[in-house]
BAMAR-402641 format. One line per field, with one value per residue: residue number from 1; x, y, z of N, C-alpha, C in turn; residue in one letter. Coordinates in steps of 0.05 Angstrom, whole numbers, always signed. Example, Ala and Ser with C-alpha at 12.3 -4.5 7.8 and 13.67 -1.06 7.14 Angstrom:
BEGIN
pos <- c(1:2)
n.px <- c(+264:+257)
n.py <- c(-114:-45)
n.pz <- c(+156:+142)
ca.px <- c(+246:+273)
ca.py <- c(-90:-21)
ca.pz <- c(+156:+143)
c.px <- c(+264:+258)
c.py <- c(-66:+1)
c.pz <- c(+156:+157)
code <- c(A:S)
REM end
This chain:
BEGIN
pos <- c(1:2:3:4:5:6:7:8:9:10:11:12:13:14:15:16:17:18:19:20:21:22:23:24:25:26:27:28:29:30:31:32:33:34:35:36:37:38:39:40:41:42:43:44:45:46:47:48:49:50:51:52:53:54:55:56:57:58:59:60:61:62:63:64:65:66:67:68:69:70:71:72:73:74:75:76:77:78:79:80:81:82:83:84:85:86:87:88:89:90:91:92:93:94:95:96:97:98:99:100:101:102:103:104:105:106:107:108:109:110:111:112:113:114:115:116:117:118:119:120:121:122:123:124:125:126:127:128:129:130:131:132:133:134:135:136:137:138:139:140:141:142:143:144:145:146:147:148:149:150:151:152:153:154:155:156:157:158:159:160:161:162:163:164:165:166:167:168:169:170:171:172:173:174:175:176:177:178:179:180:181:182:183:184:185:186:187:188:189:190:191:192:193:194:195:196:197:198:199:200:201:202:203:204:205:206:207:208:209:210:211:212:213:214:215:216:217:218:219:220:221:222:223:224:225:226:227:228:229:230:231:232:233:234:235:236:237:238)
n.px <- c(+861:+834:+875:+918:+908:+901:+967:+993:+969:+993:+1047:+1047:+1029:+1086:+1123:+1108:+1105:+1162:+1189:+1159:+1195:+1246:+1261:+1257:+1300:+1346:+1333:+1353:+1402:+1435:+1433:+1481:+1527:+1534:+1540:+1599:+1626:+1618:+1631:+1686:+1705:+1691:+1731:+1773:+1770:+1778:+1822:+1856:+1851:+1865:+1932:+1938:+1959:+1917:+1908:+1928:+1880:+1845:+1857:+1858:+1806:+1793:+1823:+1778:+1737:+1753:+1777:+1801:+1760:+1719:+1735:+1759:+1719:+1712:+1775:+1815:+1840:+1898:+1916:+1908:+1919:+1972:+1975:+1976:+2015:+2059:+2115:+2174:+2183:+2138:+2111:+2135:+2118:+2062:+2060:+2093:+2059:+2017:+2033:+2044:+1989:+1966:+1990:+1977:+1923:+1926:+1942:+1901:+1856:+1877:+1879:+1826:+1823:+1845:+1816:+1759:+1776:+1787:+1727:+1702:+1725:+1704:+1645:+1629:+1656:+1687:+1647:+1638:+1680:+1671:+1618:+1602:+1566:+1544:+1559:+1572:+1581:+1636:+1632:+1586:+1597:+1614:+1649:+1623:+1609:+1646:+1642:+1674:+1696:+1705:+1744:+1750:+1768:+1760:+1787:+1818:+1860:+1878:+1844:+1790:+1814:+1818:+1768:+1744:+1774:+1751:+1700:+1703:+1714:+1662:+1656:+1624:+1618:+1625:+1624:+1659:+1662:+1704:+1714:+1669:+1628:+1579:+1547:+1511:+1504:+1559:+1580:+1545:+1562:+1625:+1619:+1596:+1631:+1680:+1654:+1624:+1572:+1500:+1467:+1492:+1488:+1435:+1414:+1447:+1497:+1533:+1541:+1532:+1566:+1568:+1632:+1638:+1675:+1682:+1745:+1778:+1778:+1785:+1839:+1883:+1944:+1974:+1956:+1901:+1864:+1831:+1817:+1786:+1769:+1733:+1768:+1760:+1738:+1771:+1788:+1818:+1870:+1861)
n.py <- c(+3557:+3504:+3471:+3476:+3447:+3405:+3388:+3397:+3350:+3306:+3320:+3313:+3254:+3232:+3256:+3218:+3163:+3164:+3167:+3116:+3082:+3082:+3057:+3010:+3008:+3008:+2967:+2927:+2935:+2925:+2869:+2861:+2889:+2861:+2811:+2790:+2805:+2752:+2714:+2729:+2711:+2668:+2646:+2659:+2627:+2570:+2564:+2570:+2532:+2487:+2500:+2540:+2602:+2664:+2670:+2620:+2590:+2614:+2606:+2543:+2540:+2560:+2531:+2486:+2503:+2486:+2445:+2407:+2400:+2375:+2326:+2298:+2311:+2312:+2320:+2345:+2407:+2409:+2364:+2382:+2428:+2406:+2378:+2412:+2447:+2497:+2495:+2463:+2484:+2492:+2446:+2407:+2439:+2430:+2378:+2371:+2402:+2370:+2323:+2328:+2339:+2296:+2262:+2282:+2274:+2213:+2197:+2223:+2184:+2139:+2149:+2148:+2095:+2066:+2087:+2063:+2013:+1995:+2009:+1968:+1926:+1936:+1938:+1905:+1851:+1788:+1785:+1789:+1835:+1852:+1853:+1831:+1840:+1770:+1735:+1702:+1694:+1666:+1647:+1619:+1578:+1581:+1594:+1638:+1655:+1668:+1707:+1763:+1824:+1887:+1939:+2013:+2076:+2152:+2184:+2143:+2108:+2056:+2038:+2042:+2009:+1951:+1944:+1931:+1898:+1859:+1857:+1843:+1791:+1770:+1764:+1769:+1817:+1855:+1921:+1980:+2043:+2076:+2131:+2166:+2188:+2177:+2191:+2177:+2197:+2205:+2150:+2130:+2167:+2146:+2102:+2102:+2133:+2092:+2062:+2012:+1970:+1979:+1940:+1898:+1913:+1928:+1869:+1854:+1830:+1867:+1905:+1970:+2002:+2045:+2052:+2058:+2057:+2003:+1977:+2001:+1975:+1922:+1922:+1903:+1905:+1942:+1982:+2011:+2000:+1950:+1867:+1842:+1772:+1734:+1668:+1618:+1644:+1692:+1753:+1767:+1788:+1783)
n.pz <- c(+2050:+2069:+2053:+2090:+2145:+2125:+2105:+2150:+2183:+2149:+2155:+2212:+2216:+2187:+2220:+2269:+2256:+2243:+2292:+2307:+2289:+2307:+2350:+2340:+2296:+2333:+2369:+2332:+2322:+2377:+2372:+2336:+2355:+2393:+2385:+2353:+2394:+2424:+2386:+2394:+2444:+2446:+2414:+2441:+2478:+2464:+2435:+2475:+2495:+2471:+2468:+2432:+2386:+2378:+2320:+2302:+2315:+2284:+2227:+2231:+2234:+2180:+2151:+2153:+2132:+2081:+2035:+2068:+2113:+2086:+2071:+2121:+2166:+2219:+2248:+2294:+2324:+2333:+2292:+2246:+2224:+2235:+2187:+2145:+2159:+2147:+2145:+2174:+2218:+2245:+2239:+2272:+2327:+2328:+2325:+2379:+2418:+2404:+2423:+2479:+2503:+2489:+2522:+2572:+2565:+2569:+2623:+2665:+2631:+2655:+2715:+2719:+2713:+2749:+2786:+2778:+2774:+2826:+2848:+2820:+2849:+2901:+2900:+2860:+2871:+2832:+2789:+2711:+2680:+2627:+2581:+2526:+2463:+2439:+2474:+2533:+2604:+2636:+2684:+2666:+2644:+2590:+2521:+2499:+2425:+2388:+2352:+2324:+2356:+2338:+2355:+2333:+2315:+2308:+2243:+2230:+2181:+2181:+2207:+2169:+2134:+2157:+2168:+2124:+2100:+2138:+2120:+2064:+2067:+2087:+2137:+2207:+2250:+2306:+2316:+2351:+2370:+2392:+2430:+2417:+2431:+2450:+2405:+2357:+2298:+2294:+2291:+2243:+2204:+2203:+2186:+2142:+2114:+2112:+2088:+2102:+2078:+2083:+2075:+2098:+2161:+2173:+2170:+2207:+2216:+2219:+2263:+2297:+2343:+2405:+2440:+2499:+2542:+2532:+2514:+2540:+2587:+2571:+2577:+2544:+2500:+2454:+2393:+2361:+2298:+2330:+2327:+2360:+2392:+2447:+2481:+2516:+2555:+2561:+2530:+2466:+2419:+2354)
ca.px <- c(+853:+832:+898:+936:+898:+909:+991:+1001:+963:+1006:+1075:+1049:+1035:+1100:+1138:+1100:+1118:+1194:+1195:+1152:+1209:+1269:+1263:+1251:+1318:+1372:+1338:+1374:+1432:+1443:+1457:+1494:+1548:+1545:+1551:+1618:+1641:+1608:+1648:+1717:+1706:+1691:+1752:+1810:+1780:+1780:+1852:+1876:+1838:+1889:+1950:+1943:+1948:+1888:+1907:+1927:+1862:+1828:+1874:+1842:+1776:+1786:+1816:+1763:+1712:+1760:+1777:+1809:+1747:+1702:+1750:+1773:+1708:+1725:+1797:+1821:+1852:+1929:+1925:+1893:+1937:+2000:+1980:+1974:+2032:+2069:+2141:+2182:+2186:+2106:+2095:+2143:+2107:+2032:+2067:+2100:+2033:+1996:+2039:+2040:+1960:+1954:+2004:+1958:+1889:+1923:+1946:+1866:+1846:+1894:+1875:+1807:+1816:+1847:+1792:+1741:+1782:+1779:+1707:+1684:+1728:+1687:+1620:+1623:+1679:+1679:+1642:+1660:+1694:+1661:+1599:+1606:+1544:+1557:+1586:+1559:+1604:+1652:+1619:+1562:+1614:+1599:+1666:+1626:+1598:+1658:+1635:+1690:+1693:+1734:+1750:+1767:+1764:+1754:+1811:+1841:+1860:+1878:+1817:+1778:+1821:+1816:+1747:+1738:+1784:+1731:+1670:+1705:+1712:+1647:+1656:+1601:+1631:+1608:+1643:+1664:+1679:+1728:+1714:+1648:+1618:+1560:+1536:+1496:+1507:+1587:+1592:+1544:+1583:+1647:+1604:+1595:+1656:+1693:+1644:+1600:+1547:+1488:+1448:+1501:+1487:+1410:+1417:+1456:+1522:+1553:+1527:+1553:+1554:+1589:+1647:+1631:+1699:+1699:+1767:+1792:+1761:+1801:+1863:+1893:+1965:+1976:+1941:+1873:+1843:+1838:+1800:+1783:+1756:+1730:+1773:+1758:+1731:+1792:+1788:+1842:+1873:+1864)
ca.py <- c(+3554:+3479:+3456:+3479:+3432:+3369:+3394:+3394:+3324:+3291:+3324:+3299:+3230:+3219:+3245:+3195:+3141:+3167:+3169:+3095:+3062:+3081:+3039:+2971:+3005:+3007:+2939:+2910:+2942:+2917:+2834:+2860:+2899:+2835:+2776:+2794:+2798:+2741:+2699:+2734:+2701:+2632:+2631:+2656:+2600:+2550:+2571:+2563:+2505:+2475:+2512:+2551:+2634:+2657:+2667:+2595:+2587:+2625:+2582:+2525:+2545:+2574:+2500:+2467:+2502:+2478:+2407:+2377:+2397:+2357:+2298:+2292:+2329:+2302:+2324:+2356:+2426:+2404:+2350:+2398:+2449:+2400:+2369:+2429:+2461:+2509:+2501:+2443:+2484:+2496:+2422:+2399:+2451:+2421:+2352:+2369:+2403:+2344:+2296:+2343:+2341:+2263:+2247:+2288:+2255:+2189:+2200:+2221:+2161:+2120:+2147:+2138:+2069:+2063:+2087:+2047:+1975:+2004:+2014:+1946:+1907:+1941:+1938:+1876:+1824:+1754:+1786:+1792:+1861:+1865:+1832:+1846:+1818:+1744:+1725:+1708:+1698:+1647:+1624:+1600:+1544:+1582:+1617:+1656:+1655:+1661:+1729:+1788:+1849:+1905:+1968:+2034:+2096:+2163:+2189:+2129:+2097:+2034:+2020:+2035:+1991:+1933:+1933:+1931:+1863:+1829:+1863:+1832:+1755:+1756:+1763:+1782:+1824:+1882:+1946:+1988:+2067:+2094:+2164:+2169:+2210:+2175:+2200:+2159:+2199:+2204:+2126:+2125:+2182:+2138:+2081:+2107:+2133:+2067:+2035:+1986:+1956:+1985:+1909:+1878:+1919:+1917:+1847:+1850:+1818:+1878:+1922:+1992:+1998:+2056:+2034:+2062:+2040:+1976:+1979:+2002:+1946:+1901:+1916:+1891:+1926:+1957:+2009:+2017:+1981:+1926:+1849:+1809:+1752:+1714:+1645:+1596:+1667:+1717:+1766:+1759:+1801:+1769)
ca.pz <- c(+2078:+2066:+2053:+2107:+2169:+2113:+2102:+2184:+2191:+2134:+2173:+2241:+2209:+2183:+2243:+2293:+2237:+2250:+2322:+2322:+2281:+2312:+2376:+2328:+2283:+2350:+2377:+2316:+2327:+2390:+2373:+2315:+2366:+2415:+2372:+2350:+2422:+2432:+2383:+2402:+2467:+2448:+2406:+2447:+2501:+2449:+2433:+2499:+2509:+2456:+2463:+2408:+2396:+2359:+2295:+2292:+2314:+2261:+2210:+2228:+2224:+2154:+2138:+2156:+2108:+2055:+2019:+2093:+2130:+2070:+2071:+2149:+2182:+2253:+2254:+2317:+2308:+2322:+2275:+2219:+2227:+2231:+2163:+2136:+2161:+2126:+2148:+2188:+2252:+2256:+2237:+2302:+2346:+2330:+2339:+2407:+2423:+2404:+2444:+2508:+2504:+2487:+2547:+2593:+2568:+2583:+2640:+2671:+2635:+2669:+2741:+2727:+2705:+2773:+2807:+2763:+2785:+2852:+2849:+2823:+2867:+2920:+2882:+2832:+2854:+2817:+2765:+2691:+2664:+2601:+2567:+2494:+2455:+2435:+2489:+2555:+2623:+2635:+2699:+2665:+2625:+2559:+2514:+2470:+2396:+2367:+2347:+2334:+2365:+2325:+2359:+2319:+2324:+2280:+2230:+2221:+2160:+2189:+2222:+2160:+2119:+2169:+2172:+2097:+2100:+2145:+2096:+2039:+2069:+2089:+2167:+2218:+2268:+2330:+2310:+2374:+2360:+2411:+2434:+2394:+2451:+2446:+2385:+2334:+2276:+2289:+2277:+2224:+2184:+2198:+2177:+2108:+2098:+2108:+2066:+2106:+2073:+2103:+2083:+2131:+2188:+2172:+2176:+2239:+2214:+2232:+2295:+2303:+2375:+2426:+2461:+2533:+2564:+2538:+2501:+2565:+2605:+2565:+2587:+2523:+2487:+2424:+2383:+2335:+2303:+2354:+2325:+2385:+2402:+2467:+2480:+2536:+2575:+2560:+2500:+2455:+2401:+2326)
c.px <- c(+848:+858:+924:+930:+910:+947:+997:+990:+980:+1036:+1068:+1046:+1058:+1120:+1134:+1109:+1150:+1189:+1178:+1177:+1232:+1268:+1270:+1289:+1343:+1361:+1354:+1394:+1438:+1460:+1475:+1528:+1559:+1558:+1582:+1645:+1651:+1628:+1674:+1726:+1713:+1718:+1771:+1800:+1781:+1807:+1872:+1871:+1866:+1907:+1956:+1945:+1923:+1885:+1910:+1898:+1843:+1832:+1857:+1814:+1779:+1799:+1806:+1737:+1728:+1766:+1778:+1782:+1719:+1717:+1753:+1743:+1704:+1765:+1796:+1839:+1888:+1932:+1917:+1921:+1971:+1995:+1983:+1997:+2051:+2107:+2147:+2176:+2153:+2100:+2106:+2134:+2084:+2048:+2072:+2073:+2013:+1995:+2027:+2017:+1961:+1968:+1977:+1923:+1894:+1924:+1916:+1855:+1856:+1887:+1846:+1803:+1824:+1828:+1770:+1750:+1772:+1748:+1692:+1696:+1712:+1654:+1611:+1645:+1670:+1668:+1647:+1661:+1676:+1641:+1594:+1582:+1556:+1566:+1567:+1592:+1614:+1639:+1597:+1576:+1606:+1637:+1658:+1619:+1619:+1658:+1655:+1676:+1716:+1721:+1765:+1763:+1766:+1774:+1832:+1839:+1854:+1855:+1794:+1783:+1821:+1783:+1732:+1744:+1758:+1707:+1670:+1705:+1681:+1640:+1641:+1621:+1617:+1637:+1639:+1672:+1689:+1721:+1691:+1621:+1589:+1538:+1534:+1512:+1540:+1591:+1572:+1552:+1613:+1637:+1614:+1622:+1675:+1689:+1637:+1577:+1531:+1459:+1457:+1484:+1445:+1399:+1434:+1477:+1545:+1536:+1554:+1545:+1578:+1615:+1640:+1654:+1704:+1722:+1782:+1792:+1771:+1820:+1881:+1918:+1954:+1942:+1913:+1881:+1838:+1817:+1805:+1765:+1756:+1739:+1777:+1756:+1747:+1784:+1821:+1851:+1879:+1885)
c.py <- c(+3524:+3468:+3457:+3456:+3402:+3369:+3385:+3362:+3302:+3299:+3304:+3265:+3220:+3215:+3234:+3179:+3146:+3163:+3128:+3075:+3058:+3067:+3008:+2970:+3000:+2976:+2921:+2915:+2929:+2885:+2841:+2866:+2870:+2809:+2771:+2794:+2771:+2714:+2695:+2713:+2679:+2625:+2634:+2634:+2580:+2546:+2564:+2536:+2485:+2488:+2535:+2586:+2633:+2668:+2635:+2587:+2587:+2608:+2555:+2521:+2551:+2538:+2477:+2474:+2497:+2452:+2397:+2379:+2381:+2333:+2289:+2310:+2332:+2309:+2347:+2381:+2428:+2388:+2361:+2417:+2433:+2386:+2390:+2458:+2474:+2507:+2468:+2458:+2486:+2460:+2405:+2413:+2442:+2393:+2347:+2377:+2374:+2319:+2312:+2333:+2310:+2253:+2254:+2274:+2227:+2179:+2205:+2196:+2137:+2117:+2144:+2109:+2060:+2057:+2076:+2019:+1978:+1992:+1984:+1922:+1913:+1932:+1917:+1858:+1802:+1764:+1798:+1823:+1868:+1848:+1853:+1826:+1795:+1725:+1728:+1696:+1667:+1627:+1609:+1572:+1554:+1605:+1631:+1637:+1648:+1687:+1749:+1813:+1869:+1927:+1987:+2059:+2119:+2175:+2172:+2105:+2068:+2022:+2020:+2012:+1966:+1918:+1926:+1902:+1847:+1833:+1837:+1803:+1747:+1758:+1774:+1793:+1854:+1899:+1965:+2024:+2078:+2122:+2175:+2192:+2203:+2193:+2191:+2171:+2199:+2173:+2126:+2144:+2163:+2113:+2079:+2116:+2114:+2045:+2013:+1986:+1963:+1962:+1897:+1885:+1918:+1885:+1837:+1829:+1823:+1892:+1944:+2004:+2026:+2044:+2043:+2055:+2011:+1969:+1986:+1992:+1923:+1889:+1905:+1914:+1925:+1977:+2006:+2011:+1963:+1902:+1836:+1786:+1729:+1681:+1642:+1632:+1691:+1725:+1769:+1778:+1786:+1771)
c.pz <- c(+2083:+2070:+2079:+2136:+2146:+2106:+2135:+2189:+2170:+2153:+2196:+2243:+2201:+2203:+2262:+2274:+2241:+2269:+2325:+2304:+2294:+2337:+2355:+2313:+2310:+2369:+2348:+2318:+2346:+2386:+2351:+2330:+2393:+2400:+2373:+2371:+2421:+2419:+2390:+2426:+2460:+2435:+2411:+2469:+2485:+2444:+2448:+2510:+2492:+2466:+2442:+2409:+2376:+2333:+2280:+2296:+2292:+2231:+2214:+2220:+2199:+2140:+2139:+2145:+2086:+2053:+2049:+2104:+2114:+2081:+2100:+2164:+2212:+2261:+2279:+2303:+2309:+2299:+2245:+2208:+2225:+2205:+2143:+2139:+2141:+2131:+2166:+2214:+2262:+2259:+2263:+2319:+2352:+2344:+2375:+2416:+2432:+2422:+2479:+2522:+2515:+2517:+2566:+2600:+2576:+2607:+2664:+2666:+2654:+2701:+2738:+2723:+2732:+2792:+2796:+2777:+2814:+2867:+2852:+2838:+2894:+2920:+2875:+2838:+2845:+2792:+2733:+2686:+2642:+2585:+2536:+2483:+2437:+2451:+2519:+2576:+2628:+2664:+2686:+2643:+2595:+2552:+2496:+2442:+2383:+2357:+2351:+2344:+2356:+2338:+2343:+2338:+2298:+2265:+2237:+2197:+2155:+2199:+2195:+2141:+2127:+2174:+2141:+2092:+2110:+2136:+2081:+2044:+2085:+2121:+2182:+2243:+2286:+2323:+2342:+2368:+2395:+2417:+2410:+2417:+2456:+2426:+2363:+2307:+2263:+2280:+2257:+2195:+2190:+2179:+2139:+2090:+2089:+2097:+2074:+2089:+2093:+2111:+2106:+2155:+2194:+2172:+2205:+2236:+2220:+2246:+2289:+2334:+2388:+2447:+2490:+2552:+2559:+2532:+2526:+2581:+2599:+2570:+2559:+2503:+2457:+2417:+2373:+2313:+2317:+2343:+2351:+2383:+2437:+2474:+2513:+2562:+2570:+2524:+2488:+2426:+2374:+2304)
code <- c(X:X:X:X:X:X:X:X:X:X:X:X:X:X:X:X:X:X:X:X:X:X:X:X:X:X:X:X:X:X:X:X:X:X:X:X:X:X:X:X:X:X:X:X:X:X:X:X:X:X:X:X:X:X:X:X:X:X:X:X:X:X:X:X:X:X:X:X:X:X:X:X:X:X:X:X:X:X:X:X:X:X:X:X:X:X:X:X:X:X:X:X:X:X:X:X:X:X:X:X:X:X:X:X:X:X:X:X:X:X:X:X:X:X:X:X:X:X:X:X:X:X:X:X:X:X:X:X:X:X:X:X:X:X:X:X:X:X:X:X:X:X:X:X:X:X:X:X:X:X:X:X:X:X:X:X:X:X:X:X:X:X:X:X:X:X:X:X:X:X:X:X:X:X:X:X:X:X:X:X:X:X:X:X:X:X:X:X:X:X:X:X:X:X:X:X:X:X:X:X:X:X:X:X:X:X:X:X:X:X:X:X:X:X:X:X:X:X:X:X:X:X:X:X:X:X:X:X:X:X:X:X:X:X:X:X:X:X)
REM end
C-alpha cells in the first residue's frame, strides 16, 4: 500500500522531465536544418559572382585548405583554380575568365578615374595630385627628399623580389600595397612574407602604408612593382 503513491510520483517525475526537455531538444534542431541552407546560398552567389558553376566552386574551397591556400592565402579563386588546373582546356577557361573579369574592373576604374579628374578640376585646381610622405608640393620650390615610393601589390613575386633588392642595399623607401582594402593586417602578412625587416620599418626606413588611389593618381605606365621617385615636382619611374 506504501509503495504504490511513491511508484506513481517517480513515473510522473520522469514524464514531466520528458515533456520539459523536448522543447530545448527540436530548438537545436532547428540551426542545424538552416545552416546548411544557409551556406548553399552564399556559395552559388559567390559562384556567380565569379563565373564559375558550383562545383568549381567547391574545388576551390577544398584547395585552399590545402598546401596553395598555406603558401598563396590571398589568391583569388580563378587564379587558384587555373594553377591548379587539371587539363589545358580548364586552364584556358579560368584564363579567359580571368581576363573577361580584369577587363571589366578596369574599365570602372577607368570611368571613375574620369570622374575623380572631373571632380578635382572642379574642387582642387592648381593643386598637387598626390602628396606622398617626403615630399612636399612643387609650389612651395621644394622636389622632395629624394625618398622612394614602391608600389606592389599581393601575389606577386616580382614585387616581393624587388623590394628585397632595395632591403638588401640598404635603401629607405614608403611601400604602397595596391588593393589592400584597407586592411592593416593584409600588408603586414605580405610584409612578412616578403621578408621585411621588421627593425627597418620600426625605425621608419621603410613605412608600410595603404595606397588609397595613389598609384592611380599617378598616371604613370607599366605594371607592379612600380619604384618611384619625385624629380623637380613630377614622379618618375626608377
Amino acid at each position: 500500500m506504501i509503495l504504490r503513491p511513491m511508484l506513481a510520483a517517480v513515473l510522473l517525475s520522469a514524464s514531466l522531465g520528458a515533456s520539459a526537455q523536448s522543447p530545448v531538444t527540436n530548438a537545436r534542431v532547428v540551426p542545424s536544418q538552416v545552416q546548411p541552407s544557409t551556406d548553399a546560398t552564399l556559395d552559388e552567389r559567390h559562384a556567380r559572382d565569379w563565373g564559375l558553376r558550383s562545383e568549381e566552386w567547391a574545388r576551390y574551397r577544398q584547395l585552399m585548405q590545402g598546401p596553395l591556400g598555406v603558401h598563396s592565402p590571398q589568391l583569388d579563386p580563378l587564379t587558384a583554380l587555373g594553377i591548379e588546373a587539371r587539363s589545358d582546356e580548364e586552364r584556358r577557361r579560368y584564363a579567359e575568365l580571368q581576363v573577361r573579369m580584369e577587363a571589366r574592373r578596369v574599365e570602372k576604374l577607368l570611368a571613375y578615374q574620369r570622374a575623380y579628374d572631373a571632380a578635382w578640376q572642379r574642387l582642387a585646381p592648381g593643386q598637387p595630385r598626390v602628396n606622398l610622405p617626403g615630399a612636399k608640393t612643387p609650389a612651395a620650390g621644394n622636389t622632395g627628399s629624394g625618398r622612394l615610393a614602391v608600389f606592389i601589390k599581393a601575389d606577386c613575386a616580382s614585387c616581393a623580389q624587388r623590394v628585397q633588392q632595395l632591403q638588401a642595399a640598404g635603401t629607405a623607401f614608403d611601400l604602397y600595397m595596391v588593393g589592400s582594402r584597407q586592411d592593416d593586417a593584409r600588408i603586414r602578412q605580405w610584409a612578412t612574407q616578403a621578408g621585411i625587416d621588421p627593425a627597418r620599418v620600426r625605425a621608419r626606413t621603410v613605412t608600410l602604408n595603404h595606397d588609397a588611389g595613389r598609384w592611380l593618381s599617378l598616371g604613370l605606365p607599366g605594371e607592379l612593382p612600380a619604384v618611384v621617385r619625385e624629380v623637380n615636382g613630377q614622379w618618375q619611374r626608377q
